[in-house]
C-alpha positions as CSV (number, residue, x, y, z in Angstrom):
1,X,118.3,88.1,119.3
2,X,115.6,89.4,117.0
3,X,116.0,93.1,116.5
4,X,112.4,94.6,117.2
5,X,110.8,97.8,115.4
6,X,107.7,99.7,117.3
7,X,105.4,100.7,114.1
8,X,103.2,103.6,115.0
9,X,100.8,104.2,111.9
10,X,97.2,103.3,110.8
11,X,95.6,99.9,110.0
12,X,93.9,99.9,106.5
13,X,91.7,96.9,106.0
14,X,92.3,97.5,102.6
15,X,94.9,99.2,100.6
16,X,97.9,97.6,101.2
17,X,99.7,100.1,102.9
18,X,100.4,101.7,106.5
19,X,101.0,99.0,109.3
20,X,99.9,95.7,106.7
21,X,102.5,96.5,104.7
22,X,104.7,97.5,107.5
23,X,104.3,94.1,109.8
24,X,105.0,92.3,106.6
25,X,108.3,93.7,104.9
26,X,110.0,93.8,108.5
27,X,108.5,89.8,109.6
28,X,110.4,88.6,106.1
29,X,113.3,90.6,107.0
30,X,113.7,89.1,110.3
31,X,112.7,91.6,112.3
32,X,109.8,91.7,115.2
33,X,106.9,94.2,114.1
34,X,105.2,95.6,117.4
35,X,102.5,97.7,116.2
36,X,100.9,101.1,117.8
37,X,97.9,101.8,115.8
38,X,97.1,105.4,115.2
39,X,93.6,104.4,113.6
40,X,92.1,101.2,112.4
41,X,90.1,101.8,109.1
42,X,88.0,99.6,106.7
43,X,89.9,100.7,104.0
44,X,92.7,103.2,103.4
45,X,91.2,106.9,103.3
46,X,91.6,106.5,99.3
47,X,88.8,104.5,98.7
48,X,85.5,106.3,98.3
49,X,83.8,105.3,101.4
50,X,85.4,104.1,104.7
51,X,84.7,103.9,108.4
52,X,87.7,104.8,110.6
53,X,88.1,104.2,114.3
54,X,90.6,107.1,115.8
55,X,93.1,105.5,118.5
56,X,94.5,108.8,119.3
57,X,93.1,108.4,123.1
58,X,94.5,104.3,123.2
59,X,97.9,105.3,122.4
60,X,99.2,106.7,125.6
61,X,97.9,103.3,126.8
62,X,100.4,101.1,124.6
63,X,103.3,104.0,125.9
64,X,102.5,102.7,129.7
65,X,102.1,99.2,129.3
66,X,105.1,98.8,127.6
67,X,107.3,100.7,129.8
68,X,105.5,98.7,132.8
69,X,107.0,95.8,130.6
70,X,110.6,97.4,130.1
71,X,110.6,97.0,126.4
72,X,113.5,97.8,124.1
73,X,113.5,98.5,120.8
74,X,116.0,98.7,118.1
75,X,114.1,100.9,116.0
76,X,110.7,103.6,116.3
77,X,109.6,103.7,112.8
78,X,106.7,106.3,112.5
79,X,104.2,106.9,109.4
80,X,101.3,108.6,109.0
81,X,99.7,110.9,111.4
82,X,96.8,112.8,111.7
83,X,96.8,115.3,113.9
84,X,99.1,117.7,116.7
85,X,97.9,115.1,119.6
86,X,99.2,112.0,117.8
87,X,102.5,113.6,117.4
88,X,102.4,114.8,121.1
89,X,101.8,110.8,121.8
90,X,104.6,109.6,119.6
91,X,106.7,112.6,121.2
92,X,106.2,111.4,124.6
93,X,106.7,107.7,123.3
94,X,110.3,108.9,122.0
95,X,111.2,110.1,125.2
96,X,110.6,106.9,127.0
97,X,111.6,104.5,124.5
98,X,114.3,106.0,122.6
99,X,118.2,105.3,123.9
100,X,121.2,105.8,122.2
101,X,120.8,102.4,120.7
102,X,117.4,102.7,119.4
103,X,117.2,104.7,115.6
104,X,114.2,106.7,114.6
105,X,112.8,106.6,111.4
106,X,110.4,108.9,110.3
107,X,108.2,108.8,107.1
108,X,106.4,112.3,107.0
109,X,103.4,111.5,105.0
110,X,102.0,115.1,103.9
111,X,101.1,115.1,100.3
112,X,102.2,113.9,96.9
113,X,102.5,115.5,93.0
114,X,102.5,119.0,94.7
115,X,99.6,118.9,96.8
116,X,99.5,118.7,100.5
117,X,97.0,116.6,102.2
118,X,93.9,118.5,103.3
119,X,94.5,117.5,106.9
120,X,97.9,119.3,107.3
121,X,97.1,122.5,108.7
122,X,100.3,125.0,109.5
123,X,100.1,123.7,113.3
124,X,100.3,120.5,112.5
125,X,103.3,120.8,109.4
126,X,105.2,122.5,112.2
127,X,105.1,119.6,114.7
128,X,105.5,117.3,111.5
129,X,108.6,119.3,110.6
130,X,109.9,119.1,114.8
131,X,109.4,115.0,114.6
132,X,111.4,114.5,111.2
133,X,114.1,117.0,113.0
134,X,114.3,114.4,115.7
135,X,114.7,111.3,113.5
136,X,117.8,109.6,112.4
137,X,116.4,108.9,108.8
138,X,113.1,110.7,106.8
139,X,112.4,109.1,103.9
140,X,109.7,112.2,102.4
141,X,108.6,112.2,98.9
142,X,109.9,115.7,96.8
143,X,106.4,117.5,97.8
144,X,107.2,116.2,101.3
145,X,110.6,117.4,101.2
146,X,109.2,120.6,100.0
147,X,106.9,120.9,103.0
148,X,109.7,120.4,105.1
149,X,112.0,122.8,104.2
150,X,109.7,125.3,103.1
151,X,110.7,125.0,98.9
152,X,108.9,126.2,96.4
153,X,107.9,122.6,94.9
154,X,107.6,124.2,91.0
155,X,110.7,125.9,91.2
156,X,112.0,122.7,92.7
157,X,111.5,120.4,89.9
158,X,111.8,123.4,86.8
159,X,115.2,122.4,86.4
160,X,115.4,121.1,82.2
161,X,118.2,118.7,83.0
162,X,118.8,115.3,85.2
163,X,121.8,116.6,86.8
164,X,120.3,120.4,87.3
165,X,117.1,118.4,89.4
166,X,119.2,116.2,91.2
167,X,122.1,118.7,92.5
168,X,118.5,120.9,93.5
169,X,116.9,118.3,95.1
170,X,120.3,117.2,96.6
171,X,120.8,120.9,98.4
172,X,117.2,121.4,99.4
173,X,117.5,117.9,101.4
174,X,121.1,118.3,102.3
175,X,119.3,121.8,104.1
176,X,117.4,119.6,106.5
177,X,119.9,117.2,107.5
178,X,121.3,120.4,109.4
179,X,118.1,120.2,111.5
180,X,119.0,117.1,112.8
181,X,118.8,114.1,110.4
182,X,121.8,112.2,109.7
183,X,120.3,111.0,106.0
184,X,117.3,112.1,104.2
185,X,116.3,109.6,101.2
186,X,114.2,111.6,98.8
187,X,111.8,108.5,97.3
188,X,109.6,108.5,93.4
189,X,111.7,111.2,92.0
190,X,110.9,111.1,88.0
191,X,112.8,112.1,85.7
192,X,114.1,111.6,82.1
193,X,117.8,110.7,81.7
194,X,120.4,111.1,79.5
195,X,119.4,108.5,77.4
196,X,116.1,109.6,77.1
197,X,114.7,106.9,79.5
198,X,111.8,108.2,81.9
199,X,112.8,106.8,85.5
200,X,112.0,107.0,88.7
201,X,114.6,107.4,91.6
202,X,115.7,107.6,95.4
203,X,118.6,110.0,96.2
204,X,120.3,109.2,99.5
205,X,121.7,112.5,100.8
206,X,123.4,113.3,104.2
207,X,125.9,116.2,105.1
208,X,128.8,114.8,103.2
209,X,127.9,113.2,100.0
210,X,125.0,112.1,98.2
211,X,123.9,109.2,95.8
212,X,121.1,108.1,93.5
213,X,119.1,104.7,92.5
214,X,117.1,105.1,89.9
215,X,114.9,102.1,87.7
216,X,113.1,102.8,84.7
217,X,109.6,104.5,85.1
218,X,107.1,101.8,85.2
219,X,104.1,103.9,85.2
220,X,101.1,104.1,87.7
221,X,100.1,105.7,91.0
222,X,99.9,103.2,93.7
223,X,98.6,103.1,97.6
224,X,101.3,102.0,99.9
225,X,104.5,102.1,97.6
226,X,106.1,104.6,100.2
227,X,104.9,102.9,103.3
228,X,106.9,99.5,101.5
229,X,109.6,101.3,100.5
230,X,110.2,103.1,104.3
231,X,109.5,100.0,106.1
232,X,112.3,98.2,103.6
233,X,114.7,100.9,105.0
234,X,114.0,100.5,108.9
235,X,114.4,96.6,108.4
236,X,117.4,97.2,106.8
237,X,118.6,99.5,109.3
238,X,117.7,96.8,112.4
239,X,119.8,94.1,110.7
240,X,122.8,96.4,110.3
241,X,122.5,96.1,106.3
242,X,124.4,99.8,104.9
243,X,121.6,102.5,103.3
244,X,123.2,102.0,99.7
245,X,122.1,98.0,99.8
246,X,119.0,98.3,101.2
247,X,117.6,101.2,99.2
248,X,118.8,99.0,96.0
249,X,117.1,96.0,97.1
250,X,114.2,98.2,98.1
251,X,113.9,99.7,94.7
252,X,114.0,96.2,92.8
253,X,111.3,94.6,95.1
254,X,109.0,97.1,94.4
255,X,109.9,97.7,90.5
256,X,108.9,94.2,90.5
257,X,105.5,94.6,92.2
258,X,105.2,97.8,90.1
259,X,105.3,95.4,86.7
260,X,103.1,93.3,88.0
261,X,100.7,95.8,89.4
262,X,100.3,97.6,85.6
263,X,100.5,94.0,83.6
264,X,97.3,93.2,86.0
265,X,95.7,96.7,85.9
266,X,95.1,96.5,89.5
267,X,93.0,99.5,90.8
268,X,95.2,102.1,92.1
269,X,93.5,102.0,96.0
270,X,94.1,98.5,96.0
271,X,98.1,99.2,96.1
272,X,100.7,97.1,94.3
273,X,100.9,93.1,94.1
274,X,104.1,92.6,96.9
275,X,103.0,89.8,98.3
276,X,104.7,87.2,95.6
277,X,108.2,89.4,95.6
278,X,108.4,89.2,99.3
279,X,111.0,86.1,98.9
280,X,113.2,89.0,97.3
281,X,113.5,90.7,100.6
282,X,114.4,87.0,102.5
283,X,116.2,86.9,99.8
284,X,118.5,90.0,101.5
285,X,118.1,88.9,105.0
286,X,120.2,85.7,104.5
287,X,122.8,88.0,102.6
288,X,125.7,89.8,104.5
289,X,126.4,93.4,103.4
């Protein structure tokens, strides 16, 4: 039976990111997208100039009608958010929908290079902070991470070596997995190894052990690289596919779309060129792991 995911995030008409590039990754993965928008926008809050229609008093609607249908769902898989109330919602929708065969998956969307997003007031980091303690799996970036656990996100990444970073990075995440989540994947970690390579990686961490995928820096700051990247994971996740595989193939299906994002110079806002590399994700779903 087809495993099915409930996506609660944003619709961007453009962008390439949030519940487009959610409903894709998981359809070519083999796994039923059923979507709880949180906003629908004209284009993702990037852009210049957009019009954005808040959903925040519709979504207690989906919560009801679907538990009036008795829907079960393998997976809640929740991105951004953008306010206390929405998280009350998805909260609420947790406690209906959420059995002991249904994972959670939370991408805390808060900031990036340091700086937190000017929405995220301290009331509504602390309810962000009490829904990744909930989940099974957070996948934040290292400013994310930071929010989090309350890290200093300089001191975080002043470490001079690769290994100094990542046993950091490693102990700050492994801190949160205390809170309740049984892995944290820390996503676009750059750094320079060894060999003097610049690359960018993903460090799986959970209580006992932790491991990193790394692929050389491609360069470029793209819209909806995490939202890809998460949505991978939960698809994954729903198919039975173990972490280590799935963050691998993850990591080569958007290094792809990152090469062919730079080679066409495509506007940043616009997000990355997926579409084509999609076949390396069905690719996966006919694979046993």
């Amino acid at each position: 039976m087809t495993k099915k995911i409930a996506v609660i995030n944003d619709l961007s008409g453009f962008g390439r990111c949030s519940l487009t590039a959610a409903i894709s990754v998981l359809s070519v993965m083999g796994v039923q997208a059923c979507p709880l928008p949180t906003a629908v926008l004209t284009a993702q809050t990037g852009y210049p100039s957009y019009y954005c229609d808040d959903y925040t008093d519709k979504m207690e609607f989906f919560r009801l009608e679907w538990e009036k249908m008795e829907q079960h769902f393998d997976g809640i898989y929740t991105g951004f958010v953008a306010s206390e109330e929405q998280i009350n919602h998805i909260f609420r929708f947790i406690d209906t929908f959420k059995g002991s065969d249904t994972f959670l998956l939370v991408d805390p969307v808060m900031g990036d290079c340091g700086q937190t997003y000017p929405i995220y007031t301290p009331a509504l980091l602390s309810q962000m902070q009490a829904l990744a303690a909930q989940a099974d799996i957070i996948t934040p970036n290292l400013t994310e991470l930071c929010l989090l656990t309350g890290t200093d996100y300089p001191s975080l990444i002043s470490h001079s070596t690769p290994d100094g970073l990542m046993h950091a990075i490693q102990e700050t995440a492994r801190q949160f997995c205390h809170k309740g989540p049984k892995s944290v994947i820390v996503t676009g970690i750059q750094f320079q190894d060894t060999d003097g390579i610049t690359k960018m990686g993903n460090l799986l961490v959970n209580a006992n052990e932790a491991s990193l995928f790394s692929f050389p820096y491609i360069g470029g700051s793209y819209s909806g690289t995490g939202d890809l990247f998460a949505s991978c994971i939960t698809a994954g996740i729903a198919q039975g596919y173990s972490l280590s595989s799935v963050i691998q193939t993850a990591g080569e299906f958007l290094e792809c779309s990152l090469i062919d994002s730079v080679k066409e110079q495509i506007p940043r806002n616009d997000g990355v060129n997926y579409e084509q590399y999609l076949p390396l994700l069905l690719k996966m779903s006919h694979s046993n792991y």
